[in-house]
Each structure stands twice: as structure tokens, then as C-alpha cells.
C-alpha positions as CSV (number, residue, x, y, z in Angstrom):
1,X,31.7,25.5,26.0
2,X,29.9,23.5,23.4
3,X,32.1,20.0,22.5
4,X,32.1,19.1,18.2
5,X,30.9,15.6,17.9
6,X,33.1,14.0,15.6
7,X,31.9,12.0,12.7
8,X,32.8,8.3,12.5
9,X,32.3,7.3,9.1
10,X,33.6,3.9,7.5
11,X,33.4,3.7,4.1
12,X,32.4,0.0,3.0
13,X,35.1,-2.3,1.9
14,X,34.7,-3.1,-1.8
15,X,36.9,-6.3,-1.8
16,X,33.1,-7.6,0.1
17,X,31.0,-6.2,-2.6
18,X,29.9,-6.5,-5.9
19,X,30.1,-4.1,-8.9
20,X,27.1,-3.4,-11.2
21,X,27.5,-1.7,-14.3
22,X,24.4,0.3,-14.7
23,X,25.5,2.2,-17.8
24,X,28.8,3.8,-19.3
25,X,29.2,6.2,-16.0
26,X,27.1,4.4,-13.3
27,X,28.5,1.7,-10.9
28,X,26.9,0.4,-8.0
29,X,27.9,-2.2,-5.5
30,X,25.7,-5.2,-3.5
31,X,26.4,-7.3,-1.3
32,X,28.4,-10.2,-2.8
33,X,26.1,-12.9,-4.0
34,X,23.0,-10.7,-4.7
35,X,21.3,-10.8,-7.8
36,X,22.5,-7.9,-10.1
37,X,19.8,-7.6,-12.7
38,X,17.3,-7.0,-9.6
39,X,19.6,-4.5,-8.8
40,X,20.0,-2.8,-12.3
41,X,15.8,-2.8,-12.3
42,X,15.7,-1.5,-9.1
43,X,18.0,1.3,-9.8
44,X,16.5,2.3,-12.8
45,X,13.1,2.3,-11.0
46,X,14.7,4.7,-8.6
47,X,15.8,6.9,-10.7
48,X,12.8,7.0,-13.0
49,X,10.7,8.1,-10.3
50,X,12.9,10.6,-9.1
51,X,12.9,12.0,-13.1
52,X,9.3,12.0,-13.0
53,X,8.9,14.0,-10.0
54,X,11.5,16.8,-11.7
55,X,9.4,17.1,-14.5
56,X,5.8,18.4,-13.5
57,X,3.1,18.4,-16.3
58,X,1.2,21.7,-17.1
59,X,-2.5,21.5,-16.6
60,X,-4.7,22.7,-18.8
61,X,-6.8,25.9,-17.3
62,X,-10.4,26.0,-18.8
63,X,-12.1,28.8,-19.8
């Protein structure tokens, strides 16, 4: 008989951490004492990447 392992997930406590407002809709949370606009760059950096992946550009056949 196969056993399930169980998963043994703590979520983080956020009394430890720090907010960052990123926009209207987007929070993250640091470590406290970290500096938040590296965090807000870093983010953004992230995410642009991720947006320029999505969005492949068309290459021109010539003929």
C-alpha cells in the first residue's frame, strides 16, 4: 500500500514582514527592514520580463 505524504506548509507570519504597495491591487511583503523601493524595481523588473516573453514579435519573412 502506497502511504500520502502529507504537506507541511507554514504560511509566513506577516506581523515579521513588511508591506509594499506596488500598485492599486498589488502587495508584497519583505523582510522587515529591507529596502522597499529595491523591492518595487525588482518586482516590476520581474514582471516586465515575464510580459515580454508573452508577447513574441512576428518576423518578417523575405521574399
Amino acid at each position: 500500500m502506497v502511504e500520502k505524504k502529507q504537506n507541511n506548509f507554514k504560511t509566513p507570519d506577516l506581523s515579521k514582514l513588511q508591506e509594499v504597495i506596488i500598485d492599486g491591487r498589488t502587495k508584497i511583503y519583505i523582510a522587515d527592514g529591507a529596502d522597499p523601493e529595491e523591492a518595487r524595481s525588482r518586482y516590476l523588473l520581474r514582471i516586465e520580463a515575464k510580459n515580454k516573453m508573452l508577447v513574441a514579435t512576428k518576423k518578417t519573412v523575405a521574399s
